[in-house]
N, C-alpha and C positions, 0 to 999 in steps of 0.2 A: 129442869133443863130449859124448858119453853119461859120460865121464867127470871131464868138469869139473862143479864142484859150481855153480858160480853156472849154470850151463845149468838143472841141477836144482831149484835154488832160484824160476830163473822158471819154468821146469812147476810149480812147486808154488804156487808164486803166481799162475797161471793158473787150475788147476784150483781152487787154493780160491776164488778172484775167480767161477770159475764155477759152484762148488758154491753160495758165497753170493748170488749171482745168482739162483739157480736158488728157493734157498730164500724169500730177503727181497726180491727183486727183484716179486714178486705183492705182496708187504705194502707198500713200496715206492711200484710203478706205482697200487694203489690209492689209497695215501694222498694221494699226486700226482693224482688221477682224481678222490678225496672234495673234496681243496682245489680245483682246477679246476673242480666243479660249486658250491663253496659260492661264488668270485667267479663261477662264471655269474647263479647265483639271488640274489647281492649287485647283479651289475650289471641284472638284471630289475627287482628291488627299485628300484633309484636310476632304471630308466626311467621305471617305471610312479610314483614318486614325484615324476620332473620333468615328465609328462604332467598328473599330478592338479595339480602347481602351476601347472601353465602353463595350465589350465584354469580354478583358483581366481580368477588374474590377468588372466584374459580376460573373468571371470564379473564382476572388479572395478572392470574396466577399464567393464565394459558398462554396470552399477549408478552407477559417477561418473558418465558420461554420462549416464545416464538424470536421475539426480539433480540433473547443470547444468541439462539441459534442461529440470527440474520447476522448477525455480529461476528459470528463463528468465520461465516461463509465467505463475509467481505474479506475477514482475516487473511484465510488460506488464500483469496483469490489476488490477494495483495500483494501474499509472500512469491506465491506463483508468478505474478506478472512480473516482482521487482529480480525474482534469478531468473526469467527471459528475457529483463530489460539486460539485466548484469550481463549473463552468455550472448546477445547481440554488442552489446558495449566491445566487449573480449572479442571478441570475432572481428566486432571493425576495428577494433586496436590493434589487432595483429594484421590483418589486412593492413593497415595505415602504415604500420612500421618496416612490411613487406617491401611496399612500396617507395618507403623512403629509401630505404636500403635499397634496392633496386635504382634507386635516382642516383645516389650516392657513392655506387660502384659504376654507373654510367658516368657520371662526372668525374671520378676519379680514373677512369681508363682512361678518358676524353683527354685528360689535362697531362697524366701519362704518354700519352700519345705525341701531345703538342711538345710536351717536353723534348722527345726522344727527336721531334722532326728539327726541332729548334735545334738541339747538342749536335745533330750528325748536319745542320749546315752550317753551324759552327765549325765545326771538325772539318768540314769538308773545305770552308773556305782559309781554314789555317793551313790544309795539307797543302792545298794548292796554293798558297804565298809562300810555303815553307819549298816545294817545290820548284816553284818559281826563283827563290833567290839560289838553290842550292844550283839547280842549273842554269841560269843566267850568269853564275861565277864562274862555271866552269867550260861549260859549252859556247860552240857559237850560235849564231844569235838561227840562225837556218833549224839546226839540229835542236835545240834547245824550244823552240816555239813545236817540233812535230813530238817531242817527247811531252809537253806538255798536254796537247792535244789530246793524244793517247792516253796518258794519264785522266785528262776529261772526261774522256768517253769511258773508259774502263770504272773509275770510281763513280758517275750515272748509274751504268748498267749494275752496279753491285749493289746500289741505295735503291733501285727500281725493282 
């Protein structure tokens, strides 16, 4: 055995396996030791990166909400305003129309009125021409001027 060479060959491939071990095997374990701490503090990184987003998205989530719910609020306070604006509209519309009506039976009595004073001094001045000729035909001129009178004052007093 001590004297076969491939025996010697793996001693020697042993001890150099060990010497380089010994040497690179520290440079090595460290380098393996730096890359293991740099994915430690990579996957710290990506933690504290999916906390900050999942906090961003919570903080988003909170804001839409908040935002339908302002949204909600203008709504109803829209619909509210626009059937107060509508039930005042209504109110002074019938008010408005009250009032015209009211103007409109005041003008319509008015012009009624004129009417009715107008036809009875019509009437009044045809009775008394109508009187006038029937008794100036027939009467004399004495008795016929005191019938008229009379007539005067009587049909006055009946319009007054």
């Amino acid at each position: 055995m001590f004297t076969n060479p491939e025996f010697w060959i793996a001693v020697s491939f042993v001890i150099a396996l060990v010497i380089l071990v010994k040497l690179a095997g520290g440079t090595v374990i460290g380098a393996l030791d730096a890359h293991g701490a740099r994915i430690a503090a990579q996957l710290d990184e990506a933690r504290k990166l999916r906390e900050e987003a999942e906090a961003l998205l919570a903080e988003q989530q909170r804001r839409q909400r908040d935002a339908i719910n302002e949204a909600k609020d203008i709504i109803a306070h829209a619909h509210s305003e626009a059937e107060r604006i509508s039930g005042e509209a209504a109110a002074e519309l019938e008010r408005s129309l009250r009032l015209r009506e009211l103007h409109a039976r005041e003008t319509i009595a008015l012009s009624e009125a004129k009417a009715v004073t107008e036809v009875r001094g019509v009437v009044v001045d045809i009775a008394i021409e109508a009187a006038r000729r029937t008794l100036t035909g027939h009467l004399d001129p004495q008795r016929g001027s005191a019938l008229i009178d009379s007539a005067i004052a009587e049909v006055g007093s009946h319009l007054g």
